[in-house]
KEMIZA-82053 format. One record per residue (C-alpha): x, y, z. Coordinates in steps of 0.1 Angstrom, whole numbers, plus 5000, padded with zeros to 4 digits. Layout:
BEGIN
XYZ
...
END
This chain:
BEGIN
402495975571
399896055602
400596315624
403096205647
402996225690
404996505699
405096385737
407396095750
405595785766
407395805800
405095495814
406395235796
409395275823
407495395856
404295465852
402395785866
405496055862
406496185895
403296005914
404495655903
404395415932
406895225914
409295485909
409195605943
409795255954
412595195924
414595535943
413495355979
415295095971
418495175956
418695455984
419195156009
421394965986
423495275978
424195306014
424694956025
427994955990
429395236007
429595106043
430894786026
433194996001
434995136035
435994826045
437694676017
440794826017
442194536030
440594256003
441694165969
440693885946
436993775952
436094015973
437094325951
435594145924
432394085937
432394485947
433094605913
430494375901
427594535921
429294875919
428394815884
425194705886
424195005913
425295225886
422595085862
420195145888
421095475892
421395585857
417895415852
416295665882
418295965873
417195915836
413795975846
413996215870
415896425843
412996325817
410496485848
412396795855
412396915820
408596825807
407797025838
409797265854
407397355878
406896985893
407896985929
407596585933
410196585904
413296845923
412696635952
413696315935
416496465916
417796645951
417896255966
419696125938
422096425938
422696285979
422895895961
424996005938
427496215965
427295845985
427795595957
430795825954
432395815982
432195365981
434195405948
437095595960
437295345986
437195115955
439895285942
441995305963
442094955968
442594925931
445495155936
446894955966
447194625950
450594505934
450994505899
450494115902
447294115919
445894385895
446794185865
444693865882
441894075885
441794225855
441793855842
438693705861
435793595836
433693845856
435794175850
437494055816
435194355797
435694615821
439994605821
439894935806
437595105831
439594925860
443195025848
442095415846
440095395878
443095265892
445695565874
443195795887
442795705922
446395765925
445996125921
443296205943
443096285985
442696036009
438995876007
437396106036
439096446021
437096315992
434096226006
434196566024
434196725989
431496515975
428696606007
429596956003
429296955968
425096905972
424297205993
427197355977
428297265940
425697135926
422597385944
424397625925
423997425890
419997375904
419297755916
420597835878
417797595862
415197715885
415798055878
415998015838
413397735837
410698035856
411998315831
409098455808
409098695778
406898885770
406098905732
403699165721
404599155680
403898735677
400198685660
398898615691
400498785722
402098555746
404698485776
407498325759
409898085781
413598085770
413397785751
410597925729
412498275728
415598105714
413597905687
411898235675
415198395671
415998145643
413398385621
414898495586
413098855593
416099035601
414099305619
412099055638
415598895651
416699245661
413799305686
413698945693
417598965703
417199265724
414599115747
416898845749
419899025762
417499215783
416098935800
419698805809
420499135822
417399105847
418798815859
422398885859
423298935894
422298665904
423398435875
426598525882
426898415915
425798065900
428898115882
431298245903
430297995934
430397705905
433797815895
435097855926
434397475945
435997345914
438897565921
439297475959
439097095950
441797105924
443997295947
443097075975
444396805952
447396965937
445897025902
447597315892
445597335857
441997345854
441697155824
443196895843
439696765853
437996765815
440796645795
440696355819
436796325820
436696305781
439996075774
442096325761
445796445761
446396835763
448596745730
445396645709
443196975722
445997195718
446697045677
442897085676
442797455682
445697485664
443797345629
440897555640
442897915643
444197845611
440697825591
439998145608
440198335570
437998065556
435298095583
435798455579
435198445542
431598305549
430898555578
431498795549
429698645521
426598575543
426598965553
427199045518
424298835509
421999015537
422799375523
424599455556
428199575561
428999295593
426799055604
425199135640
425098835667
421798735660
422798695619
425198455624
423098145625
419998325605
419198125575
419698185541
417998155509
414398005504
414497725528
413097875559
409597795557
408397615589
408597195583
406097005600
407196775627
406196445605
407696605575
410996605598
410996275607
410196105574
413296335563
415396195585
414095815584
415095885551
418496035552
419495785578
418695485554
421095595533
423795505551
422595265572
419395045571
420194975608
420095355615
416795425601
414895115612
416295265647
414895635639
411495455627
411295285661
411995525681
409295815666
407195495665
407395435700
407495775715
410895815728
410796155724
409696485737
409696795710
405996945721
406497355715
404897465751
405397665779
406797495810
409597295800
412897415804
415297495777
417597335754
417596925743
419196635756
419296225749
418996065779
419895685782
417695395803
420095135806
417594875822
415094935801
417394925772
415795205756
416695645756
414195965757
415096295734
413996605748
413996925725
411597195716
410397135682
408797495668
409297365628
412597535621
415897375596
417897415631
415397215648
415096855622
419196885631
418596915672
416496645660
418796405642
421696515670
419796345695
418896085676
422896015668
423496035705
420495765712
421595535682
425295545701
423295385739
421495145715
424494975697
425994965730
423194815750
425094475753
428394605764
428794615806
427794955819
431395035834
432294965794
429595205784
431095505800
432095695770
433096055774
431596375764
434096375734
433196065714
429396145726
429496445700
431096215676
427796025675
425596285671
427096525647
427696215624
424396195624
423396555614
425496505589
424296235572
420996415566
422196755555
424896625533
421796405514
420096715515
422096895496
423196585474
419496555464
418696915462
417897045422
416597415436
419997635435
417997835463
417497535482
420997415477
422297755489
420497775522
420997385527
424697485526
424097765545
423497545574
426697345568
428497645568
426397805599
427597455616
431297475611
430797865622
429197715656
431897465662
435097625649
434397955660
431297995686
432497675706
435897865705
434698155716
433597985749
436697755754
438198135752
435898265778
436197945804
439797935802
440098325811
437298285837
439098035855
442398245855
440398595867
438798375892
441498235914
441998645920
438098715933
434898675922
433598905888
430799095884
428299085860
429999315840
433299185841
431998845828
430198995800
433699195790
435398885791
432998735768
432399005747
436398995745
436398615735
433898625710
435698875688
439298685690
437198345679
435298495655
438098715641
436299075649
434098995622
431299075636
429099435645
427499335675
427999035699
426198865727
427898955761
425498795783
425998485764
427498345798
424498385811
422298235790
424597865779
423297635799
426597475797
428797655820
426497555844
426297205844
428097045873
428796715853
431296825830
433697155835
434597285803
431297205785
432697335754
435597215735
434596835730
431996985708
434397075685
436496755686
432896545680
432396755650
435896715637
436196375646
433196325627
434096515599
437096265599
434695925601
432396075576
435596155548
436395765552
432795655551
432095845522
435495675503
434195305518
430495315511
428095145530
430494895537
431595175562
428295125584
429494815604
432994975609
431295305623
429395055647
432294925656
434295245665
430895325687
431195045710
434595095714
433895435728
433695335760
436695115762
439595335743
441095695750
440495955716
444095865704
443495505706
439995545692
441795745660
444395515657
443095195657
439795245638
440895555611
444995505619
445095885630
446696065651
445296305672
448296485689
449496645654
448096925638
448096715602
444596485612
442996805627
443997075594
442696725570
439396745595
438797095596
438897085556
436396875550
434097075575
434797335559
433697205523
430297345529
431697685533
433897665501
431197515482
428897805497
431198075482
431297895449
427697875444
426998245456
429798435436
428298745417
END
């Protein structure tokens, strides 16, 4: 295979990055148009039928618009952290975004203001048939929120306010440097490239590595945790504002969810806590230590930790993919073919991955730093899950399209594991079959007990926060203090600036960046048990539950595609068995 392009091509959509004329003019444009639907939006509280109709419709289409510019705008802010051009953009959308906003709660409230009758005839025109589902929650919804200009008020505070906070954190990570002297060449390492490097199987190499980690978070703790705390509390204000009395209020609604269902899934989850632990045990066991340290917890095992080429990586998955689905693969093959993605291992680009969607252009850009680790081809065949998931849905209305974070997860951890469970299938090396379970086994430690751990830590955030704000030191207690209950004091060292350095708690899109995680890689654990007992007949069915994502609450997701239900602990325990497979068949193969 020839070497592959490790940069995305960006110009197919605007042309010239964050100098495009056409870009510029693209934001120009639906700046004006974003306006003139919110001075329209105010006044609509008294229409129904036709008029409404024709609101929701370009509501819709504004929405397109906007993903299209925010799209590349995040695409420019992450290639380049130091591009100026690019924050301004984003900083204007942030104000679009605060005004489109405020026209849709004057949407819907006039959703919620219309009789039962007039709903139902809405619902019903040919030109909102496909979007009944987004129009009967927005309506449920709107009925628990402030009047319109209480709302508003929250939104235009929430630039200079919420979401500068969620920006100063990126600026101030994305300009962090490391030094490292020990490398073959020394070099300033940003955090991204620090993070791969700790994937190294040379324990003592991870040790130093780690500690320059937690030392560079300490440097920048202070004011980190003001990012937090200021994050933390606007989102408390606005709930009390609104009468929210818990603060998982806002992400159980935003990802479709009852507390029933998240409460059964931690239940399963606690109770494989001896399980998990067994493989925490064997691993140390295995690494001629006592307890595995922080950094050892997702350090690779056995022979398989050799760096893979980026081509080698994407004929692997290509390959994997086609397995299950021709459809898949001839996807994956397109989209390395084209460019659509972004894994060049430089300085300057900020850390972490992410798939972003271009709904005009019908196409998505994956962003990661690709340095030739086993972690890396399954950042790599994550994203890919989560761009596979825009493209089957590409036909579907956008207000349709709005899946949560949840199902997202679902998409993309199927995907990993279609390529390490072939991996495995296929191996004939026992070494290679024990560190390709290793990583199985590292992944259910990640979501049953790491994603736990900072559930654990958010939840008791919130409640020490409505009494002040925390100091550095008082966050990294609480996290220290999380990390041993989820991963059942097990380990000799922990990370207590991990609050510090998860991107996650700091994104101002989704509170509680954490726990749908673990319901995508249970949920998939539970699609993937029922593909594996169809067979390839499965493929079309999976499509079908993905375009349905977007249209269907998580219970009505699990009930009408696998005939599950979520809210008892009985589908999660059945889940959280066959992710934890790997583990057993880990302990099997590594017995003395």
């Amino acid at each position: 295979m020839p070497e592959a392009n490790q940069t995305w091509d960006l110009d197919v959509i605007f042309t010239g990055a964050s100098e495009s004329k056409a870009y510029v003019a693209f934001v120009d444009e639906l700046e004006r148009d974003t306006a003139l639907f919110a001075s329209t939006a105010e006044g609509v509280a008294s229409q129904s039928g036709n008029g409404l109709a024709d609101l929701l419709v370009q509501a819709q289409a504004l929405r397109e618009r906007r993903q299209e510019a925010a799209a590349f705008s995040s695409c420019l802010n992450a290639q380049n952290v130091n591009d100026e051009k690019a924050k301004a953009v984003a900083g204007r959308l942030a104000q679009m975004s605060a005004i489109f906003q405020t026209g849709m709660m004057w949407v819907q409230r006039s959703l919620a203001m219309l009789d039962d009758a007039d709903f139902s005839a809405l619902k019903t025109q040919d030109a909102l048939k496909q979007m009944a589902f987004f129009l009967e929650e927005t309506r449920r919804q709107a009925k628990d929120r402030l009047e319109p200009a209480q709302e508003r008020l929250i939104l235009s505070l929430g630039v200079d306010g919420y979401h500068a906070w969620g920006n100063l954190y990126n600026t101030v990570t994305g300009s962090m440097r490391v030094r490292d002297d020990n490398a073959e060449a020394s070099r300033d390492l940003s955090m991204g490239q620090l993070q791969n490097a700790l994937d190294t199987p040379n324990r003592a190499r991870r040790m130093e590595l780690f500690a320059k980690w937690e030392n560079a978070w300490s440097a920048q703790e202070e004011v980190i945790a003001d990012a937090l705390n200021h994050l933390a509390g606007f989102r408390l204000q606005a709930y009390k504002a609104r009468g929210w009395t818990s603060v998982l209020k806002e992400p159980l609604e935003n990802n479709r969810m009852s507390e029933a269902t998240l409460s059964a899934m931690w239940q399963a989850v606690a109770d494989h806590a001896a399980v998990a632990s067994s493989y925490l045990k064997r691993k140390a066991e295995l690494f001629g230590i006592d307890r595995l340290a922080w950094h050892d917890v997702s350090a690779p095992v056995g022979t398989s930790s050799s760096v893979i080429p980026y081509e080698t990586a994407q004929a692997l998955i290509i390959q994997q993919f086609g397995r299950f689905s021709p459809d898949l693969a001839a996807f994956a093959t397109r989209a390395f073919a084209d460019r659509w993605i972004e894994s060049e291992d430089r300085a300057g680009k900020r850390a972490g991955g992410f798939c972003t969607s271009f709904p005009l252009t019908g196409q998505s850009r994956i962003f990661m730093t690709y340095s030739g680790t086993t972690g890396n081809v399954s950042t790599l065949a994550h994203e890919l899950g989560h761009a596979y998931h825009h493209h089957v849905m590409r036909d579907i209305p956008g207000f349709s399209r709005q899946y949560p974070m949840s199902v997202a997860e679902t998409a993309s951890t199927f995907a990993e594991q279609i390529v390490s469970d072939a991996a495995v299938a296929h191996a004939t090396d026992r070494d290679e079959k024990i560190a390709l379970l290793g990583e199985q086994a590292d992944r259910a430690i990640a979501f049953l007990m790491d994603i736990r751990s900072r559930f654990l830590f958010e939840t008791a955030f919130y409640e020490e926060r409505k009494k002040g704000l925390l100091n550095a030191k008082a966050l990294s207690e609480l996290m220290t203090a999380a990390q041993k209950e989820a991963f059942a004091g097990m380990l000799s060292e922990y990370h207590p600036h991990f609050w510090a350095s998860k991107l996650h708690f700091y994104s101002t899109g989704a509170p509680f960046y954490n726990f749908p995680y673990t319901f995508g890689y249970l949920f998939s654990a539970g699609v993937y048990a029922e593909a594996k007992v169809q067979g390839p007949s499965f493929a079309k069915r999976y499509v079908s539950l993905l375009r349905d994502t977007g249209r269907m609450t998580v219970e009505q997701l699990a009930q009408t595609h696998l005939g599950a239900d979520t809210t008892k602990v009985d589908f999660w325990t059945r889940a959280a068995d066959e992710a934890c497979g790997s583990i057993r068949a880990f302990l099997a193969l590594t017995e003395k």
